[in-house]
C-alpha positions in Angstrom: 41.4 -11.9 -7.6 39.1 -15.1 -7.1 39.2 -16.5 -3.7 37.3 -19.9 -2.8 35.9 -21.4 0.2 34.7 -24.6 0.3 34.1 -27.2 3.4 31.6 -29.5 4.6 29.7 -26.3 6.1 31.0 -23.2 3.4 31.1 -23.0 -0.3 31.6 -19.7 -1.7 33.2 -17.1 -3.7 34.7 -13.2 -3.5 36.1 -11.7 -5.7 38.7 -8.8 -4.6 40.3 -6.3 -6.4 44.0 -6.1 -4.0 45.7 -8.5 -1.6 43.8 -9.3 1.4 44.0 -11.6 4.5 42.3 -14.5 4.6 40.8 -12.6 8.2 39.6 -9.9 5.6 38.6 -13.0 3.1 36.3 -14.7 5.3 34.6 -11.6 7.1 33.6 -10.7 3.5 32.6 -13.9 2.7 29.9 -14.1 5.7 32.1 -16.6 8.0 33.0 -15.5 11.5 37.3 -16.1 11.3 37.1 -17.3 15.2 34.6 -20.2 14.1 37.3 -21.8 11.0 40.6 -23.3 10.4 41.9 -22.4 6.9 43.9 -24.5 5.1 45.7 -25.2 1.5 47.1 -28.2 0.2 46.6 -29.7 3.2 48.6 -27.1 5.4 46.7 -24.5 7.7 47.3 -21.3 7.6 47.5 -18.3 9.8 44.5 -16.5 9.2 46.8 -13.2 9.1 48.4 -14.7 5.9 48.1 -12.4 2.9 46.4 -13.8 -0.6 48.0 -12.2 -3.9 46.4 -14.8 -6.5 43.3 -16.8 -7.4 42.8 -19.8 -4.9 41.1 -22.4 -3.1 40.8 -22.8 0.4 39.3 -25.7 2.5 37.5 -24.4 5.5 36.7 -27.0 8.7 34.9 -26.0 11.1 35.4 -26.0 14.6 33.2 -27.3 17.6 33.7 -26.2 21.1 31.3 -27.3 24.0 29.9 -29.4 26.7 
């Protein structure tokens, strides 16, 4: 299964052989889950959502500070 990230900060690929989390997802991708909002046709999702097919998923990143 192809999985895509792309974002103003992230653009990249995995490949996985099973279903996986997008939590999983990311962490093997090199982003830190805590640091992103996922989303898919403009709808965020729950980073405990499972992937089962190829897709594409926009990644924003979020700022937190003083």
């Amino acid at each position: 299964m192809h999985i895509t990230f792309h974002g103003r900060d992230h653009n990249c690929d995995i490949e996985v052989s099973e279903e996986i989390t997008i939590r999983k997802a990311l962490e093997m991708a090199g982003i830190l889950p805590s640091t992103v909002v996922v989303s898919y046709e403009d709808r965020i999702l729950p980073h405990s959502t499972v992937l089962r097919a190829d897709i594409r998923l926009f990644v924003t990143t979020i700022s937190s500070g003083g």
